[in-house]
MMTF fields as JSON, N, C-alpha, C and O atoms, coordinates in Angstrom:
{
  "mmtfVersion": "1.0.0",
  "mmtfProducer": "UNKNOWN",
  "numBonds": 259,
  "numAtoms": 260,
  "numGroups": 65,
  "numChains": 1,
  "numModels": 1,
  "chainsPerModel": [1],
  "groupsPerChain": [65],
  "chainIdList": ["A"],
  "bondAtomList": [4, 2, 8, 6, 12, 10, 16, 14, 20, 18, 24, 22, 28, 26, 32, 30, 36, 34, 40, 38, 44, 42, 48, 46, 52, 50, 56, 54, 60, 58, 64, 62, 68, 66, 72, 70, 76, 74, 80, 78, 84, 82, 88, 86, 92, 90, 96, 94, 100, 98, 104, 102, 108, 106, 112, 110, 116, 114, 120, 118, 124, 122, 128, 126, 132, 130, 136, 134, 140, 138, 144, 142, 148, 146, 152, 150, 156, 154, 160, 158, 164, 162, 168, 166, 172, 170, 176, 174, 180, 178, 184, 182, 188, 186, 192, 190, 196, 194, 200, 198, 204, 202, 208, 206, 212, 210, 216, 214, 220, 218, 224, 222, 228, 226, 232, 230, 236, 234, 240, 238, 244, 242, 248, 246, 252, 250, 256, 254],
  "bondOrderList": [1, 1, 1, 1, 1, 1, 1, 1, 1, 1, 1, 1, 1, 1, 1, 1, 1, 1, 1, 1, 1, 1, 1, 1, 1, 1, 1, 1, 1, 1, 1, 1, 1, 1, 1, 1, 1, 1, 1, 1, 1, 1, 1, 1, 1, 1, 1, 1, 1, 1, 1, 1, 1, 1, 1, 1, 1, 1, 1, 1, 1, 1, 1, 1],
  "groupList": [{"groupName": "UNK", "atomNameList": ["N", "CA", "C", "O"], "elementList": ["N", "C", "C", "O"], "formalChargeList": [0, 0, 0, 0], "bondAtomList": [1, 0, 2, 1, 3, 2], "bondOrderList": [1, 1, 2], "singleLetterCode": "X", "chemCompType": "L-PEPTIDE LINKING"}],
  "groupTypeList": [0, 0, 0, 0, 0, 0, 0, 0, 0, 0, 0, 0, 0, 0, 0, 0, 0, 0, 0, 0, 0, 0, 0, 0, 0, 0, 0, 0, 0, 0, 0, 0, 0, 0, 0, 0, 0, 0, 0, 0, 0, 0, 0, 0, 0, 0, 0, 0, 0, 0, 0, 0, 0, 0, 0, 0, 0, 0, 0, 0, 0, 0, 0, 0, 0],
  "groupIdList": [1, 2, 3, 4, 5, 6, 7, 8, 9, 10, 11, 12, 13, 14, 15, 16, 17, 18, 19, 20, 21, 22, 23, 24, 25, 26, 27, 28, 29, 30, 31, 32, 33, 34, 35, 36, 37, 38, 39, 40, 41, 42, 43, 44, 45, 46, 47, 48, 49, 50, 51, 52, 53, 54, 55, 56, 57, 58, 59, 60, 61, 62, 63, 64, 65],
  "secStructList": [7, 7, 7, 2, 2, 2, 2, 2, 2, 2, 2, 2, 2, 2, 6, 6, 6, 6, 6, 6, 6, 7, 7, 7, 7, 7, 7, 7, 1, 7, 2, 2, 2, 2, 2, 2, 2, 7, 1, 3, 3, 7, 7, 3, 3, 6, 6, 3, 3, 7, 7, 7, 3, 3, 7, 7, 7, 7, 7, 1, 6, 6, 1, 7, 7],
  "xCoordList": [44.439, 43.585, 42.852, 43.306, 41.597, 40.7, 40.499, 40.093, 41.039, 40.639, 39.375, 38.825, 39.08, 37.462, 36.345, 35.222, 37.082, 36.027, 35.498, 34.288, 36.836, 36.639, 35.606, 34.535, 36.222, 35.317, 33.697, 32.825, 33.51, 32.061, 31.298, 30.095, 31.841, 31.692, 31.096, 29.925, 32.451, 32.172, 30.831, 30.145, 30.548, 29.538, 28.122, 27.056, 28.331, 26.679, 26.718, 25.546, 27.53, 26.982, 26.419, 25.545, 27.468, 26.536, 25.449, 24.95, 25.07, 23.542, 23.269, 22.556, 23.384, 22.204, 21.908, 20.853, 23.044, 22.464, 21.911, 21.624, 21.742, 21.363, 19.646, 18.741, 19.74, 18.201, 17.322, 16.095, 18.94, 17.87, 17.357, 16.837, 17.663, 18.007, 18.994, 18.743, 20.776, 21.572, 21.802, 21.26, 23.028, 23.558, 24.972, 25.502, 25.584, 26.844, 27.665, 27.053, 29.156, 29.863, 30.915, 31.233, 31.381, 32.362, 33.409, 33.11, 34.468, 35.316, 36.229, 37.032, 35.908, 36.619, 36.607, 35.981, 37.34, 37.528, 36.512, 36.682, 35.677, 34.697, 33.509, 32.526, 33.427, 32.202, 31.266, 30.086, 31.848, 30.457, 29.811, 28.748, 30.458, 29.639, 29.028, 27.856, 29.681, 29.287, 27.392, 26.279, 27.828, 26.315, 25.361, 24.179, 25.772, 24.526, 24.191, 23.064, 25.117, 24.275, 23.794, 23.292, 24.265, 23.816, 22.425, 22.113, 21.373, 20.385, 20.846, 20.208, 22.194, 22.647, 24.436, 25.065, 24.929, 25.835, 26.386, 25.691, 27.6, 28.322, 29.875, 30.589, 30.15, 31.636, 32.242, 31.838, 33.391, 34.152, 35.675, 36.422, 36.197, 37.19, 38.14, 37.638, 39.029, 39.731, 38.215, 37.459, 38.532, 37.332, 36.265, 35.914, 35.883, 34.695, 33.746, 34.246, 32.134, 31.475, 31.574, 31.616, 31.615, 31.297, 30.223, 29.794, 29.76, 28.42, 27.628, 27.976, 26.426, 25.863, 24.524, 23.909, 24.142, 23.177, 22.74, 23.347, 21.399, 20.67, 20.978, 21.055, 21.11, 21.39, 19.973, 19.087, 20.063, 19.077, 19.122, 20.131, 18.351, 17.426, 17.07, 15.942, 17.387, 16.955, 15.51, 15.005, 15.157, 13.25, 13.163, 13.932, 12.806, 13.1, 13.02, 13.732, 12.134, 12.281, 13.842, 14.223, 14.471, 15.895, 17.075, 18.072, 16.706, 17.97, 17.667, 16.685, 18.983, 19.655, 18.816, 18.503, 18.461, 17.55, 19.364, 19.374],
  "yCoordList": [34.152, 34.939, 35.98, 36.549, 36.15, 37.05, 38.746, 39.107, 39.192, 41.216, 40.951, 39.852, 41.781, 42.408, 42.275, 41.835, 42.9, 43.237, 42.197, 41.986, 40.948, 39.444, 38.978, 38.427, 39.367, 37.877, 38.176, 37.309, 39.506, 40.657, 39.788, 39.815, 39.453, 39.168, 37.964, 37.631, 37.257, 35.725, 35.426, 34.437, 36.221, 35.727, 36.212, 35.787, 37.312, 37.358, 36.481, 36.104, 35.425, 34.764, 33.494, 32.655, 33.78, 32.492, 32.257, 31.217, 34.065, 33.82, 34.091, 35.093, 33.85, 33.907, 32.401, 31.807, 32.001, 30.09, 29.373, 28.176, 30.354, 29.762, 29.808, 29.06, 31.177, 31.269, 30.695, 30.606, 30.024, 29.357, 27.74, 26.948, 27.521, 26.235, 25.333, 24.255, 25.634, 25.171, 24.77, 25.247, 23.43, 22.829, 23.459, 23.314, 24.193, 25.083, 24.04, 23.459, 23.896, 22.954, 23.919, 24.092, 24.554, 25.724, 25.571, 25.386, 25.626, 25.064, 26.817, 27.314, 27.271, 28.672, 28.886, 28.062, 30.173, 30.464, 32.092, 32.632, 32.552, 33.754, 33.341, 32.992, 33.317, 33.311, 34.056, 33.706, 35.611, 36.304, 35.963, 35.343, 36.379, 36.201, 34.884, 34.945, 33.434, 32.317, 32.515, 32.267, 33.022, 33.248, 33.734, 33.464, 34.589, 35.833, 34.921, 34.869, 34.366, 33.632, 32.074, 31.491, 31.805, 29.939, 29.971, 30.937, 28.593, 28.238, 26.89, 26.525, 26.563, 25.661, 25.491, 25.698, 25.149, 25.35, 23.632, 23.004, 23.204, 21.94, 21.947, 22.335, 21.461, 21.978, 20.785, 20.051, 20.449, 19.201, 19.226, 19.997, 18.581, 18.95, 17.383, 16.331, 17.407, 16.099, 14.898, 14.1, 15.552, 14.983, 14.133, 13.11, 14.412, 14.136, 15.45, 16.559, 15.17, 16.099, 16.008, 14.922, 17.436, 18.144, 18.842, 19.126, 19.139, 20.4, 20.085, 19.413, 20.805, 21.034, 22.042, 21.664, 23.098, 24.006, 24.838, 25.123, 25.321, 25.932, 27.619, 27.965, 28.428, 29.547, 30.193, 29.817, 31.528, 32.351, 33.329, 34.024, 33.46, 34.302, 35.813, 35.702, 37.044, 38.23, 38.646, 38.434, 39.135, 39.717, 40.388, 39.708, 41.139, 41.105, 42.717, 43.519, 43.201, 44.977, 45.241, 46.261, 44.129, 44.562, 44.985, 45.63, 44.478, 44.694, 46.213, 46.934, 46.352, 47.933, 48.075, 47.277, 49.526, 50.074, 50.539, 51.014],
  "zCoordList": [-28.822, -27.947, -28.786, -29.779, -28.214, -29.587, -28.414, -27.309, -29.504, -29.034, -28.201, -28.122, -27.751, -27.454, -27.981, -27.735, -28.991, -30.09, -30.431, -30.353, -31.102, -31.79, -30.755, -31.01, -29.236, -28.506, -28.413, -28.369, -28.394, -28.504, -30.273, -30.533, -30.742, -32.621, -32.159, -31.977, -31.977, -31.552, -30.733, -30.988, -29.868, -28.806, -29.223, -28.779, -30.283, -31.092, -31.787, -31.744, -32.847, -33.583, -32.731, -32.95, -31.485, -30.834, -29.946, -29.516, -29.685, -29.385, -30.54, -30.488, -31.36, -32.889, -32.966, -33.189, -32.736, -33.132, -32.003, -32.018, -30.783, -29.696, -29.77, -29.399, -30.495, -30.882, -31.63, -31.674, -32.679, -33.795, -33.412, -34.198, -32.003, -31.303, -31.28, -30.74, -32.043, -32.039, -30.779, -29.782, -30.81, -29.691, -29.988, -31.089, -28.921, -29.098, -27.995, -27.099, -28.206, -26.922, -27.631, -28.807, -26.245, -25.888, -24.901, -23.721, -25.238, -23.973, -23.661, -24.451, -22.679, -22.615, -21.458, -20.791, -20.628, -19.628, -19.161, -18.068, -20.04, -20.264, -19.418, -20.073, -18.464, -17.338, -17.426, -17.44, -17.523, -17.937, -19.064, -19.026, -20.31, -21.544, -21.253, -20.883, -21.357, -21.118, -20.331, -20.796, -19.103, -18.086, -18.966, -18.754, -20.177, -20.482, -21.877, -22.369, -22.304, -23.536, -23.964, -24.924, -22.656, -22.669, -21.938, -21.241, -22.163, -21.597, -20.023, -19.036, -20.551, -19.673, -19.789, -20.827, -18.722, -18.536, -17.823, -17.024, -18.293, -17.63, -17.751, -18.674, -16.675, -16.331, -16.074, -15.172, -16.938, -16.915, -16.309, -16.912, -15.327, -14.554, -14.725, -14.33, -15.128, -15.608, -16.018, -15.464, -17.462, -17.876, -17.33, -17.918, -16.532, -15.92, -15.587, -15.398, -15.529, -15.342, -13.77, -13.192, -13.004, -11.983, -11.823, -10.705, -12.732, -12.59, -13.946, -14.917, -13.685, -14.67, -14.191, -13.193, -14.763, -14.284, -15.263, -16.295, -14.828, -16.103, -15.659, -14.481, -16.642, -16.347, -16.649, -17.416, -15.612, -15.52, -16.335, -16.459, -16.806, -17.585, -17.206, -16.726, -17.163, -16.821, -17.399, -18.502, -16.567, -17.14, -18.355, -19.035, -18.981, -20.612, -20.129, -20.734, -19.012, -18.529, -17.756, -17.182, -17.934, -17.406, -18.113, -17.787, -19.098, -20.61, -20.621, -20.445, -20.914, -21.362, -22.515, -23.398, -22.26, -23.662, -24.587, -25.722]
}
């Protein structure tokens, strides 16, 4: 299990590669972070897909200064 801090670390490098157009496959239980740094999202439930959905995007005047 990763500190805070680690999982805060972990989740910038992976919007960094999200930016650079990497394909990231993440298997975790972090919903928020997950929401704020994926372009799409798919959810596998005894291995089979159940879902799959594109996540939204906040207006760029909404981010915390």
């Amino acid at each position: 299990m990763l500190t805070p801090a680690e999982a805060d670390h972990l989740f910038r490098i992976l919007s960094g590669l999200r930016d650079e157009g990497k394909t990231i496959i993440l298997i975790t239980h972090k919903l928020r972070e997950i929401m704020e740094i994926t372009d799409n999202v798919s959810v596998m439930r005894r291995g089979e897909m159940v879902a799959s959905v594109r996540t939204p995007r906040p207006a760029p005047n909404s981010w915390p200064s």
